[in-house]
C-alpha positions as CSV (number, residue, x, y, z in Angstrom):
1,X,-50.4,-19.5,28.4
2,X,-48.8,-22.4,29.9
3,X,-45.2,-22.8,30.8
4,X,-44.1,-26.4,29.8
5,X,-40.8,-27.5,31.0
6,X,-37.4,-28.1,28.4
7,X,-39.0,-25.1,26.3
8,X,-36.1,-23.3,24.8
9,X,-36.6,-19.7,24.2
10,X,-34.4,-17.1,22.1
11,X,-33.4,-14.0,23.5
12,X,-33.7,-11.0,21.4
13,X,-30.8,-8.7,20.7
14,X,-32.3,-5.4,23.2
15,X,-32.4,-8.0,26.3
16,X,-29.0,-10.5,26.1
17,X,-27.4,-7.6,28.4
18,X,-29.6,-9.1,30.9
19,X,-29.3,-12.7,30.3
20,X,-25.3,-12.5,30.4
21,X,-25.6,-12.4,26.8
22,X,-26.9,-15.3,26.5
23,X,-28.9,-16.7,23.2
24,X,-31.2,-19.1,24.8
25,X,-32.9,-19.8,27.7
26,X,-34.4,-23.1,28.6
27,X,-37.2,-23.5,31.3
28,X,-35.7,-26.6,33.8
29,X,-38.5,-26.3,36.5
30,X,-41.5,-24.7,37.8
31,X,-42.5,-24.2,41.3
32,X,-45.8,-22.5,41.7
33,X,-45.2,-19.0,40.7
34,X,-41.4,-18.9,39.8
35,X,-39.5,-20.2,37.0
36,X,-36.2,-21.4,37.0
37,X,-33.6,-21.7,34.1
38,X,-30.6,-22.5,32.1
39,X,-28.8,-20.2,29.8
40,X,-27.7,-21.4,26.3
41,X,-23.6,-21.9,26.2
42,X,-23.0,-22.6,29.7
43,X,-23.4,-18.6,30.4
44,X,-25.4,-19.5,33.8
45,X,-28.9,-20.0,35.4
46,X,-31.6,-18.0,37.4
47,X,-35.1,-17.6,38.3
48,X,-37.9,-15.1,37.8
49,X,-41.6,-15.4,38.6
50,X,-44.2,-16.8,36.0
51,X,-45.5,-13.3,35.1
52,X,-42.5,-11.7,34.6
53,X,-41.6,-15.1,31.8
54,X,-45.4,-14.1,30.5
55,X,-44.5,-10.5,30.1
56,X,-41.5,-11.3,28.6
57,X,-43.3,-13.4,25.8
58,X,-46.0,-10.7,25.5
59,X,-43.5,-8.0,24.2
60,X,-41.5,-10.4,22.2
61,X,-38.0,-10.0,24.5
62,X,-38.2,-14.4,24.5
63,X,-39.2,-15.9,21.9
64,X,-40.4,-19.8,22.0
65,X,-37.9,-21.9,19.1
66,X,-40.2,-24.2,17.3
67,X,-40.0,-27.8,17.8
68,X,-37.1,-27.0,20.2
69,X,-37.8,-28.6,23.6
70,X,-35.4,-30.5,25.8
71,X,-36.5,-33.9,27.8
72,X,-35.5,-33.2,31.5
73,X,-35.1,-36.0,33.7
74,X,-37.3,-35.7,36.5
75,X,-36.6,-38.8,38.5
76,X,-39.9,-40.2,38.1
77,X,-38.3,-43.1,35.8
78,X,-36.6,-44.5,38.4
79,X,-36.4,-48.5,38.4
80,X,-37.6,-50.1,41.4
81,X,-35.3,-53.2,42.9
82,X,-37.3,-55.4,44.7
């Protein structure tokens, strides 16, 4: 499965105690193996690696929200003066 960047994900009930209770997570970057994120309502940020965000979608802990995905500005838009 592939990890595409400004995915929000909703966190179920059993894990929030993990995520600082948060309600969302959204995906901000990817750096080979480790993910890094923003928590919904300003409740923080972390990382974790790729598998773990794979397990975490296997048993259903995350869930991806539908049609919810955020545009991240990755600098690449950048207007050249010349």
């Amino acid at each position: 499965m592939n990890i595409e960047l400004g995915t929000e994900y909703e966190i179920s009930e059993d894990r929030k105690g993990h995520f600082n209770s948060a309600d969302t997570l959204t995906v901000i970057r990817q750096n080979r193996n480790i993910v890094q994120f923003i928590l919904g309502n300003n409740k923080g940020h972390g990382s974790m690696p790729v598998e773990h965000l794979l397990y975490l979608l296997k048993k259903q802990d995350v869930i991806p929200v539908e049609n919810k995905r955020i545009i991240l500005d990755t600098g690449d838009n950048e207007e050249k003066i010349g």
